[in-house]
C-alpha positions in Angstrom: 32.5 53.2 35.8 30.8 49.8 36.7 32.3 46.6 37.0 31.5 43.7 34.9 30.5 41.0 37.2 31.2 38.8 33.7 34.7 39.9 34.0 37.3 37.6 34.8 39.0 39.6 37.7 40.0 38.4 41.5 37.7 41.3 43.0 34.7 39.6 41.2 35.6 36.0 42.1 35.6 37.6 45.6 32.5 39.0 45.6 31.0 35.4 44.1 32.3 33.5 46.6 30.3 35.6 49.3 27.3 35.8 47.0 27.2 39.0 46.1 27.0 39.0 42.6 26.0 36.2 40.7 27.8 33.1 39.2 29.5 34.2 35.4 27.0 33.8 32.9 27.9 30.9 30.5 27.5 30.6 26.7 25.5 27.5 25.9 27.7 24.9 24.3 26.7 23.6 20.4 27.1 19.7 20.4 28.8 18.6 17.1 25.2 16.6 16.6 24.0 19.9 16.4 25.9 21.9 14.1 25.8 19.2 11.5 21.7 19.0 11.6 22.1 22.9 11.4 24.5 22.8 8.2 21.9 20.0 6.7 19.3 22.0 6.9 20.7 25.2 5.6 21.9 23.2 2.6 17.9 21.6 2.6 17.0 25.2 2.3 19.0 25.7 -0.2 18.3 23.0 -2.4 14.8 23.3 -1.9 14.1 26.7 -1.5 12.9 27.2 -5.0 9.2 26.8 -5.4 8.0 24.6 -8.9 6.5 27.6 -10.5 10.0 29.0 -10.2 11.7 26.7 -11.9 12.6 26.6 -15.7 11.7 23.3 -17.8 14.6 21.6 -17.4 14.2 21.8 -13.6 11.0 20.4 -14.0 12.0 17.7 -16.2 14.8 16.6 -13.6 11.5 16.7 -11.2 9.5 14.9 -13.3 12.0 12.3 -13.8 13.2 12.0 -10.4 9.1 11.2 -9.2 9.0 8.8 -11.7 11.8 6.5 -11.3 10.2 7.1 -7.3 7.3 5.9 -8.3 8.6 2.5 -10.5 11.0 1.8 -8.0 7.8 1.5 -5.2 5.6 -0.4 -8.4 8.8 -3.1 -8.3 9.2 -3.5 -5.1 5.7 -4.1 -4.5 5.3 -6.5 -7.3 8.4 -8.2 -6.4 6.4 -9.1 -2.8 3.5 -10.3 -4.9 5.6 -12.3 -7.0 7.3 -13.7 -3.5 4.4 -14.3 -2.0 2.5 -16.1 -4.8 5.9 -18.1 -5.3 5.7 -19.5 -1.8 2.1 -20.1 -1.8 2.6 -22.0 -5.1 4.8 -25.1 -4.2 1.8 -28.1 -3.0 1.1 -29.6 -6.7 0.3 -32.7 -5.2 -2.1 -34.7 -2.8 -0.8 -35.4 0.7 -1.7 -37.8 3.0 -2.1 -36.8 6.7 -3.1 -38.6 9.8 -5.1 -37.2 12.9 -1.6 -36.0 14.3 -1.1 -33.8 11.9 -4.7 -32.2 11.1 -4.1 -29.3 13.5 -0.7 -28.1 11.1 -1.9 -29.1 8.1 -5.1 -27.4 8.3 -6.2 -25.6 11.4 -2.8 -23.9 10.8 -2.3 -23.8 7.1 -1.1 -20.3 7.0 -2.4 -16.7 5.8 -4.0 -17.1 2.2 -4.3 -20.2 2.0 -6.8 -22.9 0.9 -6.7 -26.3 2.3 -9.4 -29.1 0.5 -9.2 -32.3 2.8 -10.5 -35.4 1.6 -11.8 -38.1 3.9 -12.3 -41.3 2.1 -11.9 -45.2 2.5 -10.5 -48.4 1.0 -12.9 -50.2 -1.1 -15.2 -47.6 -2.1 -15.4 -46.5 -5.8 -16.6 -42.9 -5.1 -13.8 -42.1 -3.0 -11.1 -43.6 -5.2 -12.7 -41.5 -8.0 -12.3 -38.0 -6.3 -8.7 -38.9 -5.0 -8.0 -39.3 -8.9 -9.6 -36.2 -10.0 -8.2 -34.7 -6.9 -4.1 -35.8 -8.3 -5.1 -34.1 -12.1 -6.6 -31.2 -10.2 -3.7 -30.5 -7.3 -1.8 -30.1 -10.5 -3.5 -27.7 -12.0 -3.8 -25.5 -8.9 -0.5 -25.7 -7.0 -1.4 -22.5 -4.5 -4.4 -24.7 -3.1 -3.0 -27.6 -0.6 -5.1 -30.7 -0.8 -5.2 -33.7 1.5 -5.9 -36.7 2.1 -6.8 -39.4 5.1 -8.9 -41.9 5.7 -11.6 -41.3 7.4 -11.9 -43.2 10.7 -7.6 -42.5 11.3 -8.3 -38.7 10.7 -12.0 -38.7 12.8 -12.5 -42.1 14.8 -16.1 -43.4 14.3 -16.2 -41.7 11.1 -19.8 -43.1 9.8 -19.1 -44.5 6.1 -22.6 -43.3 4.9 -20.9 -39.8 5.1 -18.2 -40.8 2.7 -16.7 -39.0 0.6 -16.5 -36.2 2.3 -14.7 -32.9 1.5 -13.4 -30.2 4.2 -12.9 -26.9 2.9 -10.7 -24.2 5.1 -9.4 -20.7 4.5 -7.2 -19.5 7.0 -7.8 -22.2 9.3 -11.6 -21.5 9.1 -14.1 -24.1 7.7 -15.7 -22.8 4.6 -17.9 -25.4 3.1 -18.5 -29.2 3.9 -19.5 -31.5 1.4 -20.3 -35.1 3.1 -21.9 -37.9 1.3 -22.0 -39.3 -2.2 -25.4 -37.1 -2.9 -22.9 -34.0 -3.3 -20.5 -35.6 -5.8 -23.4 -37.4 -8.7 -22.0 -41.1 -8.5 -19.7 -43.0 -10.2 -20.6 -40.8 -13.4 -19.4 -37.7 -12.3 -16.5 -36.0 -14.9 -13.2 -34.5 -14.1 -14.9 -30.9 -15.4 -18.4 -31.7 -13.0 -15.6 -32.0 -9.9 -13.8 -29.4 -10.5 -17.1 -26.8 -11.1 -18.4 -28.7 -7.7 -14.8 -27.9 -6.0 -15.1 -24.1 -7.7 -18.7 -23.2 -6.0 -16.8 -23.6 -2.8 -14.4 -20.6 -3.4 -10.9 -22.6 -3.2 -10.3 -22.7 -6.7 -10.7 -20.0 -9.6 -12.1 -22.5 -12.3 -12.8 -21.5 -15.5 -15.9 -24.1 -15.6 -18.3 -21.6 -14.3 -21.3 -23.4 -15.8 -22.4 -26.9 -14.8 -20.9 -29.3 -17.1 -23.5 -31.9 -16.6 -25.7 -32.4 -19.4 -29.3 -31.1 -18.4 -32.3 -33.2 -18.0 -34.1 -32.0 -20.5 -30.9 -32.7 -23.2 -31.1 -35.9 -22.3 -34.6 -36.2 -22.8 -35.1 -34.1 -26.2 -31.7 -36.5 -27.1 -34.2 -40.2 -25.9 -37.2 -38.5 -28.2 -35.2 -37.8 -30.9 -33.3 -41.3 -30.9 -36.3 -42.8 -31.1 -37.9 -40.8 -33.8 -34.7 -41.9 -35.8 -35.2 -45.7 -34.7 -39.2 -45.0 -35.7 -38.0 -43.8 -39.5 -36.2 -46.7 -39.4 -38.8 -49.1 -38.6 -40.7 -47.6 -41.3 -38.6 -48.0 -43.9 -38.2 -51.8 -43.3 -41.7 -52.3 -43.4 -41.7 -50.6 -47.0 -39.4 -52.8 -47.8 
């Protein structure tokens, strides 16, 4: 009868230490890490095993439910970012001053999603104290858009003042439009409404004005003919009289 060379027996540890037969075969050890990932997937199996079609309805309902209290939970958490994220967009309300030491944080690096309308103006010019007025009501109005101000020569030394006002718009950092010179903003009798629709064709506010507020040319002219028709009439009449 052969020997075991597996056996434990002195003959065989003889006959290893001389190389004769080979080292005892060992079992390979299960690491505790192993055995639980083996009992988790059993119980996986189990749990799982059962295809949909071989469930009954109140299996399915459990599924149903179970997807859809997934699914809400994802819908919440993913309007709760929005909401964060417009919250801490939405906190400028106001019009800021800024110097030339400060242009490259306040602008260049506003921040993702942001709009940034800069104002250059100066002291003693009507235009430019008219647009930082509409530019108070309108900061209001749109607190997720950061507007500035500085005058111009602190912010851009040698600033021409035939330029003035001018408006900077960035996104992101990047320049979008530029609107420099009082050609852009229609004089002294330019509305609140005709800034803002001028401010909304440059994409950093979502106005509601979409159509120019401005009265048209040919309103005011049909509005000159018929005043004087009405002053005609009247002239008639006196000479009745």
């Amino acid at each position: 009868m052969a020997q075991d060379p597996n056996e434990d027996t002195e003959w065989n540890d003889v006959l290893r230490s001389r190389g004769i037969i080979p080292e005892k075969t060992k079992e390979k050890e299960i690491s505790e890490d192993e055995i639980i990932a083996m009992m988790d997937k059993a119980i996986e199996k189990k749990n799982l095993g059962k295809a949909m079609e071989d469930m009954n309805l109140d299996e399915l309902d459990e599924l149903e439910d179970e997807e859809e209290e997934r699914i809400l939970n994802e819908y919440r958490k993913a309007r709760m970012a929005e909401m964060k994220n417009i919250q801490s967009t939405s906190n400028f309300g106001s019009v800021r001053e800024i110097s030339a030491i400060d242009y490259v944080n306040e602008v260049n690096k506003a921040g993702e999603g942001i709009w940034v309308v800069l104002h250059l103006y100066k002291q003693g010019i009507p235009l430019c104290a008219l647009i930082n007025q509409y530019m108070t009501n309108i900061s209001a109005k749109y607190p997720n858009v950061k507007f500035l101000k500085s005058i111009s020569t602190t912010c851009i030394p040698n600033y021409p003042d035939r330029n003035l006002p001018t408006l900077f718009v960035y996104y992101e950092g990047d320049m979008k439009k530029q609107l420099g010179g009082p050609h852009h903003f229609r004089g002294m009798t330019m509305t609140s409404d005709e800034f803002e629709f001028i401010l909304g064709k440059t994409g950093a506010i979502k106005t509601e004005i979409t159509k120019d507020p401005r009265p048209q040319v040919k309103d005011v002219m049909m509005s000159k003919l018929r005043n004087g028709a009405n002053k005609d009439d009247s002239d008639t009449d006196n000479d009745d009289w």
